[in-house]
Every structure is written in C-alpha cells, then in structure tokens.
MARBAKOL-51024 format. One record per residue (C-alpha): x, z, y; residue in one letter; chain. Coordinates in nm, 2 decimals. Each point is the difference from the previous one (the first is absolute). Layout:
# residues N
+--------+--------+--------+-----+-------+
!     xx !     zz !     yy ! res ! chain !
+--------+--------+--------+-----+-------+
!      X !      Z !      Y !   A !     A !
...
+--------+--------+--------+-----+-------+
//
This chain:
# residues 168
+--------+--------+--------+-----+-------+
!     xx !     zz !     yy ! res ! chain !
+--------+--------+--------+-----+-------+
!  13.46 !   5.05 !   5.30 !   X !     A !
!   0.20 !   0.30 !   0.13 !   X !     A !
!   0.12 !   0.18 !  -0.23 !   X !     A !
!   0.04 !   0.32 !   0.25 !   X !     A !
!  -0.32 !   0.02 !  -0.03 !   X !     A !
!   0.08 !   0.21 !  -0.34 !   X !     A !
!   0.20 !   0.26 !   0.14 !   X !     A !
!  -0.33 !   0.16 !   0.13 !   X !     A !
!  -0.06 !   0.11 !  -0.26 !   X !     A !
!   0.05 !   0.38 !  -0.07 !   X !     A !
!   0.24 !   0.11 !  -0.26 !   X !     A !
!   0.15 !   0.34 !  -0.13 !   X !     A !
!   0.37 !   0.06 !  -0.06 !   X !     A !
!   0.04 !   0.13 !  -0.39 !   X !     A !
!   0.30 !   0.03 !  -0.24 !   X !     A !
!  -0.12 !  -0.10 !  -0.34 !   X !     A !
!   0.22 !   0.16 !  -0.28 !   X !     A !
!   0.03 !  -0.03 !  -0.34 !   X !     A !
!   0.20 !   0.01 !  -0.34 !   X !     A !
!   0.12 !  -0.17 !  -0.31 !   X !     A !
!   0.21 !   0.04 !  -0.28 !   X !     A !
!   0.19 !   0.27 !   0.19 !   X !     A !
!   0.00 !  -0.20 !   0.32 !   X !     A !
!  -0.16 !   0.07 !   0.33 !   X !     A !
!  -0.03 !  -0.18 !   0.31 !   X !     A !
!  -0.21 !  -0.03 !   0.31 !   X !     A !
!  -0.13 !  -0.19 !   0.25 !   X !     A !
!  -0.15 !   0.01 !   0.35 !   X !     A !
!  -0.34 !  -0.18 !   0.00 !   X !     A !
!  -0.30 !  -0.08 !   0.23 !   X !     A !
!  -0.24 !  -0.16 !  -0.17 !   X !     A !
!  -0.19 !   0.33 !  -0.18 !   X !     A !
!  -0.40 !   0.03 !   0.03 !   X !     A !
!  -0.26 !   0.20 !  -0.16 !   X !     A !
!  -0.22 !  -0.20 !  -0.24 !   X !     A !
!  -0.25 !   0.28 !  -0.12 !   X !     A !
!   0.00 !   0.40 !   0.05 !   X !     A !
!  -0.18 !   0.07 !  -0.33 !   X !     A !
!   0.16 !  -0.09 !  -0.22 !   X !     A !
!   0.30 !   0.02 !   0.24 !   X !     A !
!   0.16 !  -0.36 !   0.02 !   X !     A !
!   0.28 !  -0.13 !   0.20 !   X !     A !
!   0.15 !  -0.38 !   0.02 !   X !     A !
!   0.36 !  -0.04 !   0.13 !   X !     A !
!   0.17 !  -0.32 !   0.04 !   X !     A !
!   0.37 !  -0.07 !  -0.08 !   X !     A !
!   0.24 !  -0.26 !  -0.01 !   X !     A !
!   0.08 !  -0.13 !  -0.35 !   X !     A !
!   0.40 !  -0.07 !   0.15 !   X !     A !
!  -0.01 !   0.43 !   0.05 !   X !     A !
!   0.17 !   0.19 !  -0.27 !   X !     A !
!  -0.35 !   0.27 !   0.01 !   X !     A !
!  -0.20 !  -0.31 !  -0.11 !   X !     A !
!   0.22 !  -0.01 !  -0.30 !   X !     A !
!  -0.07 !   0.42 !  -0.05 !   X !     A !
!  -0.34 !  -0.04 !   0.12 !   X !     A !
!  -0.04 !  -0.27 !  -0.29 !   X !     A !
!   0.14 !   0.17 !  -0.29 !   X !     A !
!  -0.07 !   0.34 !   0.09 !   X !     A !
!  -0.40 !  -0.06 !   0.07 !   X !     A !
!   0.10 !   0.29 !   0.21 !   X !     A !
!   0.00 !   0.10 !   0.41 !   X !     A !
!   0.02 !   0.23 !   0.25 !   X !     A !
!  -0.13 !  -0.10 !   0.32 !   X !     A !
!   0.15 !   0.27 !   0.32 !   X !     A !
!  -0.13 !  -0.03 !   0.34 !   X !     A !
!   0.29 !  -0.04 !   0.33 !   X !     A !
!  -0.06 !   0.25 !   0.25 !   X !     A !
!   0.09 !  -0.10 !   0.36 !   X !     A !
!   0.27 !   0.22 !  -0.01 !   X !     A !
!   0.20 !  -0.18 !  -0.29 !   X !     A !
!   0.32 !  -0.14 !   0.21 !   X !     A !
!   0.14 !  -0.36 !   0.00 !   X !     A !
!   0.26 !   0.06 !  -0.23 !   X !     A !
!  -0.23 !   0.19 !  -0.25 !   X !     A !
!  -0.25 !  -0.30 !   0.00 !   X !     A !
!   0.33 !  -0.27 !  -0.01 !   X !     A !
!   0.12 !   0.17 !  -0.32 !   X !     A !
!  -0.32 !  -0.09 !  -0.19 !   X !     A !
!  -0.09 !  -0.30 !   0.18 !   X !     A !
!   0.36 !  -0.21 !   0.03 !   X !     A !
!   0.13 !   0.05 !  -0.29 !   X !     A !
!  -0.03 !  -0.08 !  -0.39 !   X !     A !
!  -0.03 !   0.30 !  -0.23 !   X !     A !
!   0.18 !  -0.24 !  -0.25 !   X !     A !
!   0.32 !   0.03 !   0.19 !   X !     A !
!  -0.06 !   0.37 !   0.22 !   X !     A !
!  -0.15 !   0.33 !  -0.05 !   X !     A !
!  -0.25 !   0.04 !   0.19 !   X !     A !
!  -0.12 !   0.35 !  -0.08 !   X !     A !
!   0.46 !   0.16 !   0.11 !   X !     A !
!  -0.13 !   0.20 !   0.27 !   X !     A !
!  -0.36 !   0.03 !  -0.03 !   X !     A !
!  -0.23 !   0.23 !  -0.06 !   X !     A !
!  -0.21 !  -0.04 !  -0.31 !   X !     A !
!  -0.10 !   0.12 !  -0.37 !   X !     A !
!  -0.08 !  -0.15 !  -0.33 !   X !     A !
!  -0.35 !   0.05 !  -0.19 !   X !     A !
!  -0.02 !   0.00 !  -0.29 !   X !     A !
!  -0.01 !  -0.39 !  -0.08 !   X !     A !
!   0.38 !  -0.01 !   0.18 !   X !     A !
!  -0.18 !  -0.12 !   0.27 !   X !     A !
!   0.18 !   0.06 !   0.38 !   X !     A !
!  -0.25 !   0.12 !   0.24 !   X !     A !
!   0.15 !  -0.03 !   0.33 !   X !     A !
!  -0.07 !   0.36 !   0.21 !   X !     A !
!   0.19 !  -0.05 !   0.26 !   X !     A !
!  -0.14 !  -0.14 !   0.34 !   X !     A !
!  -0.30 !  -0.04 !  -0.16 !   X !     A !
!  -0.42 !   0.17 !   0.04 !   X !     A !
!  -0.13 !  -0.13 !  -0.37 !   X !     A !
!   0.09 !  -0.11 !  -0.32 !   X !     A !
!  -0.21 !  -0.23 !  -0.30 !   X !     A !
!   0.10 !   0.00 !  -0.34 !   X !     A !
!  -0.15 !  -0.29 !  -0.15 !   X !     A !
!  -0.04 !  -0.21 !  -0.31 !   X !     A !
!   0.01 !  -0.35 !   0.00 !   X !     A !
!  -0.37 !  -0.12 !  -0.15 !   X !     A !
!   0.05 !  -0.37 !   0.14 !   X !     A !
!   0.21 !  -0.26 !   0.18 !   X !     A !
!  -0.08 !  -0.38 !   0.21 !   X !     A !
!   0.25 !  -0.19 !   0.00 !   X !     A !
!   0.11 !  -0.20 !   0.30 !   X !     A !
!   0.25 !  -0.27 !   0.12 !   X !     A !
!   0.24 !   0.24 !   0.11 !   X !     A !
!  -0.10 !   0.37 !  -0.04 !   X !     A !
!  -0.25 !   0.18 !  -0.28 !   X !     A !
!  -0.26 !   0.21 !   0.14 !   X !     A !
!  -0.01 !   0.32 !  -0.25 !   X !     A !
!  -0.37 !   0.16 !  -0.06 !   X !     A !
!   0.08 !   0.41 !  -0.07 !   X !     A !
!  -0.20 !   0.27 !  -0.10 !   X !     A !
!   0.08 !   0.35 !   0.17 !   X !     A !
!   0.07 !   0.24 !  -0.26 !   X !     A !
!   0.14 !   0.28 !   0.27 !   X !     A !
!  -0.01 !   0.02 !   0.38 !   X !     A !
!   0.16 !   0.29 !   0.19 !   X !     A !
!  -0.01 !   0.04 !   0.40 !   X !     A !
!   0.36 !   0.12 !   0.13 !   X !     A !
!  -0.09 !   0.08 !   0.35 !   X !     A !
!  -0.19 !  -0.16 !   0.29 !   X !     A !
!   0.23 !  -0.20 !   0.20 !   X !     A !
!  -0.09 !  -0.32 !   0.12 !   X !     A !
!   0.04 !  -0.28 !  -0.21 !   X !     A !
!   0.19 !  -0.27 !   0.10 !   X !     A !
!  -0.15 !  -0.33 !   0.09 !   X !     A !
!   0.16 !  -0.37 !  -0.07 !   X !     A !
!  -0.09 !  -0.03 !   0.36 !   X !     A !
!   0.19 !   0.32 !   0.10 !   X !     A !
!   0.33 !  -0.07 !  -0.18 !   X !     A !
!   0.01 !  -0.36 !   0.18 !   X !     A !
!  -0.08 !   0.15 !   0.32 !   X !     A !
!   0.18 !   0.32 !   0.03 !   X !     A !
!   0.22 !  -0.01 !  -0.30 !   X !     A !
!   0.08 !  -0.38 !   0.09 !   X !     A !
!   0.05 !  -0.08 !  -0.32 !   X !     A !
!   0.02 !  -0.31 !  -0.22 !   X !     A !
!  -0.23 !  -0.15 !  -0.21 !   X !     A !
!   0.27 !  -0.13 !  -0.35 !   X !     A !
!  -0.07 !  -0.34 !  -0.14 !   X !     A !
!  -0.18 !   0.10 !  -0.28 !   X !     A !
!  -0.24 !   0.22 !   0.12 !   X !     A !
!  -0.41 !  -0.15 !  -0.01 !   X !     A !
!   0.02 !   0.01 !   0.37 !   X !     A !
!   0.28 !  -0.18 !   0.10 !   X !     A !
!  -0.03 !  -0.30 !   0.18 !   X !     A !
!   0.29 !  -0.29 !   0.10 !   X !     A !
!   0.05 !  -0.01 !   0.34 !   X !     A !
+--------+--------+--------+-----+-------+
//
C-alpha cells in the first residue's frame, strides 16, 4: 500500500481557536470540510495530544479562520509548532474576541466560522468535531491557501500530530 497516495488529497490551511475557563489557544489545522449548507455544518478534525482539543472539548465552542496565501512562514509556525499550553499564540497577532471570549484570528486570513459543537467521533488518535455555524463573515477575497501550496511554495512541514502526517 502507498501511503503517498493520501497526500492527494486536497486540504485547506485553517487556525481553529477557542476558549475555556479564561484560556485561549489555537491551532493550525487541515482537515476542515463542509458537511451541509442548510443548516450550515462543518466537521474539523484535531488531535486529542493538542491543547485546542482540551478547549474545543470543554468549551463546545470554535472558531474556524481560513489562511490566505499571503500568511508568512513564521505567522503559520506560530500556530502550527507550538503548544498554546506553554506560548501565546495570539502576542503579535491580529484578532478580536466575540462575545463567547472566543479569538477569531483576522489577520492573514479571507473568512471566519463561529461554530458550536453539536457532535464529536472519536478516533485512535484525533476527534473529528461536528459544528454548527452560528456566524460567518467574509474579510476580503484573497486566495486561500492550499495544504498543497504551503508544502510547495511555503515548503513547510507537516508536525507529528497533524491527520496528515505520514512516517517516512
């Protein structure tokens, strides 16, 4: 079986955010899909080792922003290689709070979901999170970044415990 064959498969490049007994953290993700427009439902998948699974738990609570291509390395490294346990995340960037103490992530980014979590699957290693859309706003129209793009221009990395990471 090869396994590479899984990389064709088109991704996004999202931070999910969310918040918990006045904590907040965030995390770059990949694995984020539509499941129905009406009503609007979205299913993202996260590791249950991140400290946003722990948020995204408790809370029942997520915002979901969509990477432009614009977003640098660095930008994308500071949600994506570190733990929000031990870092903040949000020093630096641009963002506000709604009115759930929510982050939503405005910076380098076209879209944002703010979501409630109606369901979750559990999994060996990650929970895939079923949300319900309760606001949606478009921030401009730059491209959105592809998993494909920030491997192929970006050159970056794929961390251990994102869904698509595969031992080499």
């Amino acid at each position: 079986m090869n396994t590479l064959a899984l990389t064709k498969i088109p991704y996004g490049m999202f931070i999910i955010t969310s918040a918990f007994d006045g904590k907040i953290g965030g995390q770059i993700a990949n694995t984020v899909f539509q499941i129905n427009s009406n009503p609007a439902t979205i299913a993202i998948s996260i590791s249950k080792q991140n400290n946003t699974h722990s948020l995204l738990s408790n809370s029942k609570k997520a915002v979901i922003s969509t990477i432009t291509e614009e977003a640098s390395f660095e930008f994308i490294g500071k949600f994506g290689f570190r733990s929000s346990r031990d870092f903040n995340k949000f020093e630096g960037v641009e963002y506000k709070t709604n009115e759930n103490g929510l982050p939503i992530v405005t910076q380098f980014v076209n879209s944002y979901f703010e979501t409630e979590i109606i369901s979750q699957f559990e999994t060996e290693t990650h929970t895939v999170f079923l949300c319900k859309v309760i606001n949606c706003e478009v921030l401009n129209d730059n491209p959105t970044m592809t998993y494909d793009y920030y491997h192929k221009v970006k050159k970056g990395l794929t961390p251990k415990n994102a869904p698509t990471f595969i031992q080499k």
